[in-house]
C-alpha positions in Angstrom: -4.0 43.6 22.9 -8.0 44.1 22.8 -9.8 41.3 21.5 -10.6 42.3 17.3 -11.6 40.4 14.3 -8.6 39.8 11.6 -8.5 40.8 8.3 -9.8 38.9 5.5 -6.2 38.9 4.1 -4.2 38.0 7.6 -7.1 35.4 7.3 -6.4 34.1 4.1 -2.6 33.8 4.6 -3.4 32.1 7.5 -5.3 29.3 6.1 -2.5 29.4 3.3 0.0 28.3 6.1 -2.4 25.5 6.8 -3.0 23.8 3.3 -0.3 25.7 1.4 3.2 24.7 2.1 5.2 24.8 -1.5 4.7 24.6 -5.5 3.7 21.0 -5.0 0.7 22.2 -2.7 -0.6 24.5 -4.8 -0.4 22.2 -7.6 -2.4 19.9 -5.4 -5.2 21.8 -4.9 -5.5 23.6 -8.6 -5.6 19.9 -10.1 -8.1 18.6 -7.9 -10.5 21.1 -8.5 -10.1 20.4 -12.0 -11.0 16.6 -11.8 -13.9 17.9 -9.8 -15.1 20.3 -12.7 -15.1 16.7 -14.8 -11.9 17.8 -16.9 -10.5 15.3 -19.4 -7.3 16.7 -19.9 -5.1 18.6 -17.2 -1.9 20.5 -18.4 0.6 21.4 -15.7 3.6 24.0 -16.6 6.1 25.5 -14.0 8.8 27.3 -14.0 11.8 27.4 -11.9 9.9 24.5 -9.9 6.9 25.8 -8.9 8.8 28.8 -7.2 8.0 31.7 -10.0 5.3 30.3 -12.3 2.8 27.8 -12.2 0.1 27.4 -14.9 -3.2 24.6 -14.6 -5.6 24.6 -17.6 -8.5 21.9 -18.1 -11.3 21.1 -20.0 -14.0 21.2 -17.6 -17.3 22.8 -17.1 -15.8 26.0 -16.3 -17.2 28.7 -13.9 -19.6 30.6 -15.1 -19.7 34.9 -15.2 -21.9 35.7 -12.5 -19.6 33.8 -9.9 -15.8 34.2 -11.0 -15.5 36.3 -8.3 -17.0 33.9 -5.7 -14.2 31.6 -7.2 -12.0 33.8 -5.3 -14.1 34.6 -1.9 -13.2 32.5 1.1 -15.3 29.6 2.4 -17.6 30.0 -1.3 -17.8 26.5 -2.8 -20.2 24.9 -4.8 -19.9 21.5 -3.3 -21.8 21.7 -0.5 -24.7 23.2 0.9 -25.5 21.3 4.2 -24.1 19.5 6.8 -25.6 16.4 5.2 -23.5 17.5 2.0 -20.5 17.3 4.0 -21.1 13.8 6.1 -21.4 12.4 2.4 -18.7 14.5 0.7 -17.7 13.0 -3.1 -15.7 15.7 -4.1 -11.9 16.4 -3.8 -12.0 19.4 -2.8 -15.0 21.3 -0.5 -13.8 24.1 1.8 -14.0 26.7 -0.6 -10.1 27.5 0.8 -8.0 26.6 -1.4 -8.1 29.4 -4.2 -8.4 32.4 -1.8 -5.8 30.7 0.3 -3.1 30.5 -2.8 -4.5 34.4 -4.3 -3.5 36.0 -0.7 0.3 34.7 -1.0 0.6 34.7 -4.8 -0.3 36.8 -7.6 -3.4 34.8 -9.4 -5.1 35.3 -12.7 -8.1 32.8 -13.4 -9.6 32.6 -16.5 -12.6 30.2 -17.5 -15.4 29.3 -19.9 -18.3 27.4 -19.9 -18.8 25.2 -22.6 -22.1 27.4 -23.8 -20.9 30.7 -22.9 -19.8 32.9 -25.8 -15.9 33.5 -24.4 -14.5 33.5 -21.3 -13.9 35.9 -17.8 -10.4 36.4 -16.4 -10.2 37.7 -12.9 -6.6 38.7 -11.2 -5.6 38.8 -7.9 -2.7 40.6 -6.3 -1.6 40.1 -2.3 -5.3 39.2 -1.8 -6.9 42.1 -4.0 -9.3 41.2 -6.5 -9.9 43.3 -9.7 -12.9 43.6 -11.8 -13.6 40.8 -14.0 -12.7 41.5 -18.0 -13.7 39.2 -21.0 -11.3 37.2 -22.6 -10.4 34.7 -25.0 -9.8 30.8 -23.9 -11.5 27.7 -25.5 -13.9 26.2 -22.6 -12.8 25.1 -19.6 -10.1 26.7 -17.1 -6.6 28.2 -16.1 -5.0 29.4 -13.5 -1.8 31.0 -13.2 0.0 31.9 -9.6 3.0 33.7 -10.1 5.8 34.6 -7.1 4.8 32.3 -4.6 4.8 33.6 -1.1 6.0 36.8 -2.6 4.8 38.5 0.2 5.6 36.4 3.2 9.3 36.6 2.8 9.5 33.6 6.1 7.4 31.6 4.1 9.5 31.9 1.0 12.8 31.1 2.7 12.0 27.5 3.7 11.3 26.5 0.1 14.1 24.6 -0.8 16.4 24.5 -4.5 14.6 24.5 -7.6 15.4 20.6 -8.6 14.0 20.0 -4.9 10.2 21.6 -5.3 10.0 20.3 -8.6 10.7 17.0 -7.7 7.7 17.5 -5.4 5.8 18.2 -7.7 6.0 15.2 -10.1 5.5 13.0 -7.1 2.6 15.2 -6.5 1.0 15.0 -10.1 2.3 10.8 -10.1 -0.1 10.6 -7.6 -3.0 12.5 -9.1 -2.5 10.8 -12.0 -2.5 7.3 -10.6 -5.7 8.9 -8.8 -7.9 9.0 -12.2 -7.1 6.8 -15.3 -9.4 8.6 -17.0 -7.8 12.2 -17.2 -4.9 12.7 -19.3 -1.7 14.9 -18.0 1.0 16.9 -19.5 3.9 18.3 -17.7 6.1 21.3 -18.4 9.4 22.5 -17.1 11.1 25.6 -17.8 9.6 25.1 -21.4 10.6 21.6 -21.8 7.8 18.7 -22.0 8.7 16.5 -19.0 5.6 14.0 -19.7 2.5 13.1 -21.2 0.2 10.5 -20.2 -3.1 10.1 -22.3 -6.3 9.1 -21.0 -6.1 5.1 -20.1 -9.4 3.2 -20.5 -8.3 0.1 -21.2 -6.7 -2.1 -18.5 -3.7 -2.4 -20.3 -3.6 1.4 -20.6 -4.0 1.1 -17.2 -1.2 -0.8 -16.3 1.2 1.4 -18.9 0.5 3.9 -16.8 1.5 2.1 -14.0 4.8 1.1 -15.5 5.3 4.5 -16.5 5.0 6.2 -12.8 6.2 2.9 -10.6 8.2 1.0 -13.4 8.5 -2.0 -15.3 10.0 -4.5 -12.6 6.7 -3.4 -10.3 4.2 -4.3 -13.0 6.3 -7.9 -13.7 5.9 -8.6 -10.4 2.2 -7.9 -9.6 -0.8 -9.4 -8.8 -4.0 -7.8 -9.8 -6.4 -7.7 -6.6 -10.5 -6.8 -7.2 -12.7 -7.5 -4.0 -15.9 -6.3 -3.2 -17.9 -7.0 0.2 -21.5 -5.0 1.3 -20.5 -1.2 0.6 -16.7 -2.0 0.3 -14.5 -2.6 -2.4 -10.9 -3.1 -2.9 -8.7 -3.2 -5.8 -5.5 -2.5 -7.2 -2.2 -4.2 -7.6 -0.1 -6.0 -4.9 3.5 -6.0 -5.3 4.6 -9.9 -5.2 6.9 -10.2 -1.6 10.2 -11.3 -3.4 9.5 -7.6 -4.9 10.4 -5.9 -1.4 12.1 -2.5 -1.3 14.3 -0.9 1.2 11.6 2.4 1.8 8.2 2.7 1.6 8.2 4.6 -1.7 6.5 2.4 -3.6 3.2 2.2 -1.4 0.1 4.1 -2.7 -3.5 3.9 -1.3 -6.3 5.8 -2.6 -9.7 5.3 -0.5 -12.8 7.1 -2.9 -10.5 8.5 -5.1 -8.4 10.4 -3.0 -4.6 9.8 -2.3 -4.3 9.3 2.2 -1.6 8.4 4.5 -3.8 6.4 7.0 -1.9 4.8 9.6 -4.4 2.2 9.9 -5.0 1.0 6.0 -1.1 1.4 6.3 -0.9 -0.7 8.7 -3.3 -4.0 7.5 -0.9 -4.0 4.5 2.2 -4.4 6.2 0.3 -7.0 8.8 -0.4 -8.9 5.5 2.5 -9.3 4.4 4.2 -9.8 8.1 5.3 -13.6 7.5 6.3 -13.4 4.1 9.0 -10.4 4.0 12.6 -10.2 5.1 12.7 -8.1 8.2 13.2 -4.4 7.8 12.0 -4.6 4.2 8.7 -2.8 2.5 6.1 -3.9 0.3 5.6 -2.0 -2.6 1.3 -2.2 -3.5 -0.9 0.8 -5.7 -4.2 0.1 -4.1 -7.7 2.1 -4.3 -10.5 1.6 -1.5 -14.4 2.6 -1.9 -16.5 2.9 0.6 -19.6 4.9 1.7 -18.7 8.2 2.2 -21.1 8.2 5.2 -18.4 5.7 6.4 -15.1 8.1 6.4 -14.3 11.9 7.5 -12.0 13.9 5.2 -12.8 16.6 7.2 -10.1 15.5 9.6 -6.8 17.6 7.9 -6.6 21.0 6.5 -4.6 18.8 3.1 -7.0 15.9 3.4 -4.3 13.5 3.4 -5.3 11.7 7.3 -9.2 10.8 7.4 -11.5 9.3 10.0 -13.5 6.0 9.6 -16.8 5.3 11.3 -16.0 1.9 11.9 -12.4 1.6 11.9 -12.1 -2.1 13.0 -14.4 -3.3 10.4 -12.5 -1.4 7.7 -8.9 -2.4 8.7 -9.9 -6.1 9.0 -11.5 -6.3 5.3 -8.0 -4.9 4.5 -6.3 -7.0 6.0 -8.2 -10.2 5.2 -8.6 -9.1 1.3 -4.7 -8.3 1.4 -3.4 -11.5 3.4 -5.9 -13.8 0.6 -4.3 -12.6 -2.7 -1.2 -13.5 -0.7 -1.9 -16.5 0.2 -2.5 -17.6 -3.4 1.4 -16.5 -4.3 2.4 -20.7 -4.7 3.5 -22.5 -8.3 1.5 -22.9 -10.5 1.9 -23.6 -14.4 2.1 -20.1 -15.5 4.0 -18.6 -13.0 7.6 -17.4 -14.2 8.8 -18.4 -10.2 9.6 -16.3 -7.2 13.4 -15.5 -7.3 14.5 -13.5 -10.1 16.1 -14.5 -13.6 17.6 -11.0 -14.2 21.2 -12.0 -14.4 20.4 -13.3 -17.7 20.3 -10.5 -19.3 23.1 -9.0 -16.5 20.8 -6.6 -14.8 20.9 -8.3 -11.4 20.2 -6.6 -8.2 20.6 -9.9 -5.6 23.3 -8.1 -4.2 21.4 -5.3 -2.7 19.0 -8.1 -0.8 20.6 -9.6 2.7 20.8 -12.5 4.4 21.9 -14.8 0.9 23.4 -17.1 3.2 21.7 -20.3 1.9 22.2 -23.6 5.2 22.7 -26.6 3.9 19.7 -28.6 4.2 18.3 -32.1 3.9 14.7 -33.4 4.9 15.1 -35.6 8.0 15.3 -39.5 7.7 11.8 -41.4 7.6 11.3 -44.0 10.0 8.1 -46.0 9.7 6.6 -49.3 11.2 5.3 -51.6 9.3 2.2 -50.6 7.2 2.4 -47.3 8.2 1.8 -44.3 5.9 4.8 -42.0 4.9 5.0 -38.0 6.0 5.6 -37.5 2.3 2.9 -38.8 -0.1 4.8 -41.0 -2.6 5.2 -39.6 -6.0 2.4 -40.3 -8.5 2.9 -40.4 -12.0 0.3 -37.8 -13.4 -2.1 -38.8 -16.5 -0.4 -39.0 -20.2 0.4 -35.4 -20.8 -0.2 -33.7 -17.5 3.1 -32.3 -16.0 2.8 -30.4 -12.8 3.5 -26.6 -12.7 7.1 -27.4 -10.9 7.6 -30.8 -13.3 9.1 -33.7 -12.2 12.6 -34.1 -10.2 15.9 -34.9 -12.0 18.2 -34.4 -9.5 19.8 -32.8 -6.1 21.8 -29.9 -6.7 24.6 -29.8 -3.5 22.2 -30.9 -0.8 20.4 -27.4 -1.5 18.5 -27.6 -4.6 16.1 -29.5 -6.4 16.5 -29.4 -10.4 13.6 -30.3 -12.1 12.3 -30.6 -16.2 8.6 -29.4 -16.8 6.8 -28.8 -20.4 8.8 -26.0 -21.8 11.8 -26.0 -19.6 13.5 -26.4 -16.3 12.8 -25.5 -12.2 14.9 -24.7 -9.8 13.6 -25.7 -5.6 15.6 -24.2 -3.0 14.7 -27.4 -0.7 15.4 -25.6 2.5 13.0 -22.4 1.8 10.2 -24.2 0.4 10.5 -26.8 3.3 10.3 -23.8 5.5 7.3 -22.6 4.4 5.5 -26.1 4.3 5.8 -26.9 7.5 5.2 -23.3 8.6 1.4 -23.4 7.2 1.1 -26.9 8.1 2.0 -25.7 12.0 -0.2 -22.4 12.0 -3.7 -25.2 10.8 -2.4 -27.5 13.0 -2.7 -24.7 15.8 -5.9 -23.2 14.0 -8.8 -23.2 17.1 -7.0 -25.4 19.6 -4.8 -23.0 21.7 -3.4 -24.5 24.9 -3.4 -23.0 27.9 -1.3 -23.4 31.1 -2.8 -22.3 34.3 -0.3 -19.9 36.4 0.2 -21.4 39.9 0.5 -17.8 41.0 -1.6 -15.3 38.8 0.7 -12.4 37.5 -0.8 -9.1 38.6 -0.9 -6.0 36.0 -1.0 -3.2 36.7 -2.8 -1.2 33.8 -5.3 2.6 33.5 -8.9 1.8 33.9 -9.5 2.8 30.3 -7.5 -0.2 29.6 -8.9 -2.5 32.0 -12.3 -1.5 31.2 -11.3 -3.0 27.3 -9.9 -5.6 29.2 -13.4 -6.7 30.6 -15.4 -5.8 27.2 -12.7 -8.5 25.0 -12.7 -11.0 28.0 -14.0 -13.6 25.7 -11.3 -12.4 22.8 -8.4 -13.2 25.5 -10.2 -16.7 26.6 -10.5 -17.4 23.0 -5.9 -16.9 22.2 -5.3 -18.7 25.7 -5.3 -16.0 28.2 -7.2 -16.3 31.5 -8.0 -12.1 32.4 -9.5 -11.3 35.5 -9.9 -7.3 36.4 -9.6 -7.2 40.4 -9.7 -3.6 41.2 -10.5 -0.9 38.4 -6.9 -0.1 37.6 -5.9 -4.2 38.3 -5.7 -7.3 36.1 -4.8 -10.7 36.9 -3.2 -13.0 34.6 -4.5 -16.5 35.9 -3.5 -18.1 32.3 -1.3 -17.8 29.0 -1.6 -19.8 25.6 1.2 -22.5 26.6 3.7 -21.1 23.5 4.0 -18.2 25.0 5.6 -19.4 28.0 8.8 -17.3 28.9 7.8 -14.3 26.5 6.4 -11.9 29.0 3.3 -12.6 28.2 1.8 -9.5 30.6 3.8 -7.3 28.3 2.2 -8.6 25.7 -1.6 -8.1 27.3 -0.5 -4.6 27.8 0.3 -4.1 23.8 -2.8 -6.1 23.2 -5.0 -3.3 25.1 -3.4 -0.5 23.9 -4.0 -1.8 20.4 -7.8 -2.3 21.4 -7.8 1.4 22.8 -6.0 3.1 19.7 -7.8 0.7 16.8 -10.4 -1.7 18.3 -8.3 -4.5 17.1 -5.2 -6.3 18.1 -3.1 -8.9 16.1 -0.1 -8.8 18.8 -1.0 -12.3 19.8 -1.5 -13.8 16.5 1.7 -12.3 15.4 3.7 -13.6 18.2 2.7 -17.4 18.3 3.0 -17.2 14.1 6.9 -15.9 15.0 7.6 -19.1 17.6 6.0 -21.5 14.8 8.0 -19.5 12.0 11.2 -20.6 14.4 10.2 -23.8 14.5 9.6 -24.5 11.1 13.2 -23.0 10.3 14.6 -25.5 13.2 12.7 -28.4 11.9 13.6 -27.5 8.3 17.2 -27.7 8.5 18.0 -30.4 11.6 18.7 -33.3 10.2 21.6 -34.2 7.2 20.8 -36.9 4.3 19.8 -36.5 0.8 16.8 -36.8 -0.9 15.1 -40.0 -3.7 13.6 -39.1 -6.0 10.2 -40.1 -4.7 10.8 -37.7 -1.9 11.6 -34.7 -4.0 8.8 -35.1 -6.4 6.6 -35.7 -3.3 7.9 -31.9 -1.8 7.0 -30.2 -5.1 3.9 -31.5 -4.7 3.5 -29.9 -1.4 5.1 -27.0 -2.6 2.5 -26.8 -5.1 -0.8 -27.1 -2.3 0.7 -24.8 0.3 -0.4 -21.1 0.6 2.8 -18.5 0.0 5.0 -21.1 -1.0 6.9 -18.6 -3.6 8.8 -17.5 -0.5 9.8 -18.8 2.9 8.3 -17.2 6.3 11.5 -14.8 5.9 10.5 -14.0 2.8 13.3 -15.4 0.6 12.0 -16.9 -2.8 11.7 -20.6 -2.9 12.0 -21.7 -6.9 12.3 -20.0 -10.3 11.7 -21.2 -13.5 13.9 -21.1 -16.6 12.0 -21.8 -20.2 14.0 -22.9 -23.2 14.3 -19.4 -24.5 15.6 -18.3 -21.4 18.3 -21.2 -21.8 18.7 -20.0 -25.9 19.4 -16.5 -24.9 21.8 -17.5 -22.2 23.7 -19.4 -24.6 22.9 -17.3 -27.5 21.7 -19.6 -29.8 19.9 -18.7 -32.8 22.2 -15.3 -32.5 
């Protein structure tokens, strides 16, 4: 076949394969082009879930007239005009695709007003073929209305799937978009049946209704509020606490200037953050939104604009991670916290079936032996001033050799001794390590054998390695030698670990591999140490480990991320025994 030029339709349905995959999609694109005409309200209908009709009106500016039909042209957009336009893009949408794409598989009618123009324009579409323009009547603002999707690419139509299927992509799709903008409200239809409404929220208990309405009521009672700022970045949002883990990732939004991305590498600094305070195999659950300079990120980077590209990725993933792993960090008792593990079984609604590992060891703090004069590991017990109780209360008694019971103001705590142990000595391990990494020389260095990409990294982070404990040498430019290792990871294949660590610096200019690996040995350590020895606790000694409890970072949950105490107030005691009923 001769080299030719395609035509504008084949071209069309070609970027339709690229950013139009079902209902959901097109629902996608219509919406965001609404927020970006400033539209207050945003009604959604559909029949037969998205497959036959789908209908977007808004209240925005509207298009005028004169450029209806550019509406409709390929690549026409009023968003940008220069290549600087695009390096600093604000909008959700810019390509100047999306309509054309969705008119050359569809039969489209758009209809819009501007605010000051005297009625509206309607232009149609059919299989890519626009008519003239005719006046009409529509309040200000804009709909569109696709009808038979991919009626005319019969392979396209085939793979969408049943009706309950593509709809159910498309609430997740307008969940999202409504999560995206507090400030919009949204109305969904269904074969003629109001599925939901959600009015504008500008109040941050609005806010968080909304929340609750999309991610539900256990997520926003187990939440804490995040707001961070730092030069030209800013992160807020709501982390799900870790006792709030759920078996997929379904429950993990991240919005970076507004717009809803999968990024592997915001992805991952969550889950790094909550690495030592989760039960393995389980996923935090966390509604976040990240602001940056748009100078900073590429959109441009996927035809649906759900992967971008950061400048700077490094700098981005660590002020993540390091906002992320300090609100977490602050998850310890204090006097109005309701307690880590959950209280739902009073009102029979408990789910602590569907969580593993509930063995509970037996456990006892290990017997104190001190000379003369010396000072205690535990700080003995002092009584606070007249009317100041601690957030876990004082100690009544040992529950079993397992659990502490104790009374505070307004009601009663219960310490799983074994957990909270866990995690004391676990934070007091990873300060006691903070800085002062030993090394043990290799009588024979280990040779690696690595690409010179990778040893060239190897050279340019040679202080990075001295700094964890490693002693890298590069002897020939596809060579390393290993003449040192930090002296805990002795026996771990530490050269494998070098090798991760470089392909982690190629990929995202950052590695944690080490980090993670010495906080596992400690975490193993603190679980040995915690559970070794067999006696019973004083009093003294138990009020002395709620104080601990009470200074140490992420004590709500051990390193394996089981919960360490809950607390049970007097009506919580009334309604289990139903008095007053």
């Amino acid at each position: 076949m001769s080299i030719h030029v395609l035509p504008d339709a084949l071209i069309n349905q070609i970027a339709a394969g690229e950013v139009i995959e079902r209902p959901a999609s097109v629902i996608k694109e219509l919406v965001e082009n609404s927020l970006d005409a400033g539209a207050t309200r945003i009604e959604v209908e559909i029949t037969r879930g998205g497959h036959e009709f789908i209908r977007v009106s808004d209240d925005g500016i509207g298009v005028v007239a004169e450029e209806i039909v550019l509406a409709l042209t390929r690549h026409a957009t009023s968003k940008i005009a220069s290549l600087d336009d695009l390096e600093n893009v604000t909008t959700l949408g810019f390509r100047g695709e999306a309509l054309p794409s969705i008119a050359s598989v569809s039969k489209l009618i758009l209809t819009s007003r501007p605010s000051h123009a005297e009625h509206a324009w309607v232009a149609q579409s059919h299989d890519g073929q626009l008519a003239i323009p005719q006046p009409a009547a529509h309040p200000p603002g804009t709909r569109v209305e696709v009808r038979d999707l991919f009626f005319n690419v019969p392979a396209r139509r085939k793979f969408l799937r049943s009706e309950a299927t593509e709809y159910q992509h498309v609430v997740r799709m307008l969940e999202r978009l409504s999560l995206s903008r507090f400030e919009v409200g949204f109305s969904l239809l269904h074969n003629g049946r109001s599925i939901w409404h959600l009015p504008p929220a500008l109040q941050p208990a609005e806010r968080l209704a909304r929340v609750a309405k999309i991610c539900g009521e256990d997520f926003t009672a187990h939440i804490i509020e995040l707001e961070y700022d730092l030069e030209n970045m800013r992160l807020a949002g709501w982390l799900a606490l870790p006792t709030f883990s759920r078996s997929q990732s379904d429950l993990q939004f991240l919005f970076l200037n507004g717009r809803f991305v999968r990024d592997k590498l915001l992805a991952s600094a969550a889950r790094q953050a909550y690495h030592d305070v989760l039960f393995h195999g389980r996923f935090p659950a966390y509604l976040l939104y990240l602001n940056l300079d748009p100078a900073m990120v590429d959109v441009n980077a996927h035809p649906q604009k759900l992967e971008v590209r950061f400048r700077d990725p490094g700098r981005v993933r660590e002020f993540v991670f390091r906002t992320l792993e300090g609100a977490l960090a602050k998850t310890h008792p204090t006097a109005h916290s309701a307690g880590s593990g959950s209280v739902d079984w009073l009102t029979g609604s408990a789910r602590f079936n569907q969580v593993r590992d509930q063995t509970q060891a037996r456990f006892v703090l290990p017997q104190v032996h001190r000379a003369p004069g010396s000072v205690d590991n535990y700080r003995e017990y002092v009584q606070p001033a007249p009317g100041g109780v601690p957030p876990l209360g004082h100690a009544i008694a040992q529950l079993h050799g397992i659990y502490i019971l104790t009374q505070t103001v307004d009601g009663v705590v219960l310490v799983d001794m074994h957990a909270a142990h866990e995690r004391i000595m676990y934070e007091r391990m990873k300060k006691l390590l903070a800085g002062q990494t030993a090394q043990q020389l290799l009588l024979v260095p280990e040779i690696i054998q690595v690409s010179q990409a990778q040893a060239d990294i190897a050279d340019a982070h040679a202080q990075e390695f001295a700094a964890l404990g490693f002693g890298v040498e590069r002897l020939a430019p596809g060579q390393l030698a290993l003449r040192s290792i930090p002296s805990l990871l002795i026996g771990r294949d530490p050269a494998g670990l070098v090798r991760d660590v470089l392909s982690d610096l190629l990929e995202q200019g950052h590695s944690r591999r080490v980090e993670e690996s010495i906080n596992h040995l400690l975490g193993t350590m603190a679980c040995h140490a915690a559970v070794r020895a067999q006696r019973n606790l004083s009093l003294p000694e138990m009020n002395a480990l709620l104080r601990e409890m009470e200074g140490t970072e992420r004590a709500d949950q051990c390193n394996h991320g089981r919960p360490t105490w809950v607390r049970l107030s007097i009506s919580d005691l009334d309604r289990l025994f139903l008095r007053g009923r």
